[in-house]
C-alpha positions in Angstrom: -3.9 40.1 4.8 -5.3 37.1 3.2 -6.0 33.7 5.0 -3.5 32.1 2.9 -0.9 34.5 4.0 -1.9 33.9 7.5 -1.3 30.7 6.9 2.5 30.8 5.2 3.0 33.3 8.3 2.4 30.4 10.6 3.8 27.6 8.8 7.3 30.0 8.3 7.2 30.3 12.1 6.7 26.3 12.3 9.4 25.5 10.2 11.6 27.6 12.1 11.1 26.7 15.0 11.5 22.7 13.8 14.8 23.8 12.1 16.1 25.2 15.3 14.7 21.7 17.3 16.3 19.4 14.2 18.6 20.4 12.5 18.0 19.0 8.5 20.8 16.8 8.3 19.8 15.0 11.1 16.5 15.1 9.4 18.0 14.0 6.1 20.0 11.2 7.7 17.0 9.7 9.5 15.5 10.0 5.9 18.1 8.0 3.6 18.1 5.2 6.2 14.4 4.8 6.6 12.9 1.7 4.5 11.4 2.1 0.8 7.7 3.0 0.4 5.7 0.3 -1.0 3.8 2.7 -3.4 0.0 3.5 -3.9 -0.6 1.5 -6.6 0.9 -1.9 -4.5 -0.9 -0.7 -1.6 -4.1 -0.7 -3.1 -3.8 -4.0 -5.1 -2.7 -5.9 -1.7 -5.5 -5.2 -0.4 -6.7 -8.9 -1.2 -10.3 -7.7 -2.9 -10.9 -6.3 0.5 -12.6 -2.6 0.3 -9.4 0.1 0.5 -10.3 3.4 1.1 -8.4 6.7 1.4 -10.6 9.8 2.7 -9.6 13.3 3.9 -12.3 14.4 6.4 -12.7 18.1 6.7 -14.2 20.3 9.3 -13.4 23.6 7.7 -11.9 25.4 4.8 -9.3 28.5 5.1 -11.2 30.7 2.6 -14.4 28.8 2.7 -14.9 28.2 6.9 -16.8 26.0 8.4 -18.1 23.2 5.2 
């Protein structure tokens, strides 16, 4: 078995068990009520010419191990 499988294993298990905890129209109601995003692009040009940054910091990789 692949780690990718090992991972979609997992994640089916998570879902489950967050389906069982929520069901998805409560999920989907909390959704349609929650305010609108205010977009990347916004996000970035209110920064008022202060630095913006947007970093994913990893310690590992699935196939790859530790980096």
């Amino acid at each position: 078995m692949s780690y990718l499988n090992r991972i979609f294993d997992v994640k089916r298990e998570e879902v489950a068990e967050a389906m069982h905890k929520r069901p998805i129209g409560e999920v989907r109601a909390e959704a349609e009520d929650a305010e609108t995003p205010r977009g990347f692009i916004k996000a970035l040009k209110q920064a008022d010419k202060k630095p913006a940054l947007i970093a994913e910091i990893k310690k590992a990789s699935p196939s790859k191990g530790l980096i």
